[in-house]
C-alpha positions as CSV (number, residue, x, y, z in Angstrom):
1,X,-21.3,-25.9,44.9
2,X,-23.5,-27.0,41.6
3,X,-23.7,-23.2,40.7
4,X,-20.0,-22.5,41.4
5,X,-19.0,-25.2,38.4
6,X,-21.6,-23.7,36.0
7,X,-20.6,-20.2,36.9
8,X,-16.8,-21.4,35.9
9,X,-17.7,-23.6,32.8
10,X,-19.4,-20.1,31.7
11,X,-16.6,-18.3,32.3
12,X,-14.3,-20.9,30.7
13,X,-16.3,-20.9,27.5
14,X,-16.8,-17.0,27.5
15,X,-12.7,-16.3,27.8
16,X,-12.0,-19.2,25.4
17,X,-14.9,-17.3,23.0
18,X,-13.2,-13.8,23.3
19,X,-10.1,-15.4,22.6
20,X,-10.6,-17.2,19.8
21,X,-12.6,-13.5,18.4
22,X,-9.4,-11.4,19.3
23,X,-7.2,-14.4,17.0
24,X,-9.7,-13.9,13.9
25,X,-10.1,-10.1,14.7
26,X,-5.9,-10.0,14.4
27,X,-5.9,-12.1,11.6
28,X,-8.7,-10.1,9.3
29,X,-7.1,-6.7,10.4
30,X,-3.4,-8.2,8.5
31,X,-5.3,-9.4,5.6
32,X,-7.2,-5.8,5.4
33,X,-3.9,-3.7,5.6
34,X,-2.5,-2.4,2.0
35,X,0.9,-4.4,0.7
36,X,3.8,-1.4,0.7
37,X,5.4,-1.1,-2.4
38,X,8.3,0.5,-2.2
39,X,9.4,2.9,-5.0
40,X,12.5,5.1,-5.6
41,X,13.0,8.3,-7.8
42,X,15.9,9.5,-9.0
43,X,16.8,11.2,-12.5
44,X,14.8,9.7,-15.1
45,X,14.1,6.7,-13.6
46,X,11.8,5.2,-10.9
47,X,12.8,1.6,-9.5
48,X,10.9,-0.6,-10.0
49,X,9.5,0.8,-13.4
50,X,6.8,-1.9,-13.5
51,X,4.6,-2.7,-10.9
52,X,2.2,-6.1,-10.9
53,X,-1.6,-5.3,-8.9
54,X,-4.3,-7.5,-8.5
55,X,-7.6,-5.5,-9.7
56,X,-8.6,-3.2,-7.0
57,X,-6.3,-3.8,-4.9
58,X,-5.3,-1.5,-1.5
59,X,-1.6,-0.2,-1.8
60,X,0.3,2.1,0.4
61,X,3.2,3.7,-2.5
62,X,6.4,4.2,-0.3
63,X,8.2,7.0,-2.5
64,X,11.5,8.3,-1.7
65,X,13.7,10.6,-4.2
66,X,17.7,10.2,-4.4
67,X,18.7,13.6,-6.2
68,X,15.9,16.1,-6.5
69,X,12.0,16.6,-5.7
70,X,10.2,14.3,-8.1
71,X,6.8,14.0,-8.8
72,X,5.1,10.9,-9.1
73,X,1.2,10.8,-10.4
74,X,-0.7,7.8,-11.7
75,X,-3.4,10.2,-13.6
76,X,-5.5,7.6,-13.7
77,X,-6.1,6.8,-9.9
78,X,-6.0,10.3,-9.3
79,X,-2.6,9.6,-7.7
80,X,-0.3,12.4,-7.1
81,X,2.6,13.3,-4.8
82,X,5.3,15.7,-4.5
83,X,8.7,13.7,-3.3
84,X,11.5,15.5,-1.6
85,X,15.2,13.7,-1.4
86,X,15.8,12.3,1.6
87,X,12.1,11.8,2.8
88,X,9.8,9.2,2.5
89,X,5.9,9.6,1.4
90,X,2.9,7.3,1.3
91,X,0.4,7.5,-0.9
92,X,-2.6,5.1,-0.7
93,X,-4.2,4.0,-3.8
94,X,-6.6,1.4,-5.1
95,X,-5.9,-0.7,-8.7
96,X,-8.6,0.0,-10.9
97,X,-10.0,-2.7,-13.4
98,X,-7.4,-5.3,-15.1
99,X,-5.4,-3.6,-17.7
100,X,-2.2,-1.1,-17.8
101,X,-1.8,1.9,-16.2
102,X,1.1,4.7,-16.7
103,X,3.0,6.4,-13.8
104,X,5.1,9.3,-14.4
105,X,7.2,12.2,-13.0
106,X,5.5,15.3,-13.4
107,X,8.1,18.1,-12.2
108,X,11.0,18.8,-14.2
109,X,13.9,17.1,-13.2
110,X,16.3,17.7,-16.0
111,X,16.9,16.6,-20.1
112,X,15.7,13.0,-19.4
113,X,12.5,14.1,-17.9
114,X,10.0,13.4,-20.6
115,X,11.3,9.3,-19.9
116,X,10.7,9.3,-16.6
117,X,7.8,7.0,-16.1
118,X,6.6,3.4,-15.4
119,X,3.1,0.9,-15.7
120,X,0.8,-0.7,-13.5
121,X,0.1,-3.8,-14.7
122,X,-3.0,-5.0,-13.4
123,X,-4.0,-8.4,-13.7
């Protein structure tokens, strides 16, 4: 009977082990995942126009476009994505250094266009 109570302790301590892996597993998998920032397009604006990162941080842009297809590019990041009214993209991207960054339409959207645009303020 000796054996049967150390063969249970070990399994005790092995399932309370995997457990308490799968909780810190779950928790580092949140903390890896890219904050959404949501952004909308519509003639000659984006909203929000300014946008605060940490440096180098993971994002996931959430575009969508009320009007007509915008284009939204951060040149800098090598960002760029076509946006279609009435759907939503995702564009990954990763802050660079600290500092400010420009985004911008780059299709013609109308007189307006050339004010179309928006910083990444890193910092």
């Amino acid at each position: 009977m000796q054996s049967f109570a150390v063969n249970r302790r070990r399994l005790f301590t092995l399932t309370a082990m995997g457990a308490v892996l799968a909780v810190a597993g779950r928790f580092d998998a949140h903390a890896a995942e890219p904050r959404v920032i949501k952004v909308n397009a519509r003639k000659f604006v984006f909203t929000p126009n300014q946008i605060k990162l940490a440096p180098h941080e993971n994002v996931v842009f959430e575009l969508t476009a009320q009007d007509t297809v915008m284009g939204f590019s951060i040149p800098q990041y090598n960002v760029r994505a076509d946006v279609p009214p009435g759907a939503t993209v995702r564009v990954p991207a990763q802050a660079g250094d600290a500092g400010t960054v420009d985004f911008l339409c780059d299709i013609f959207c109308g007189s307006g266009h050339e004010t179309m645009n928006g910083t990444i303020v890193v910092g």
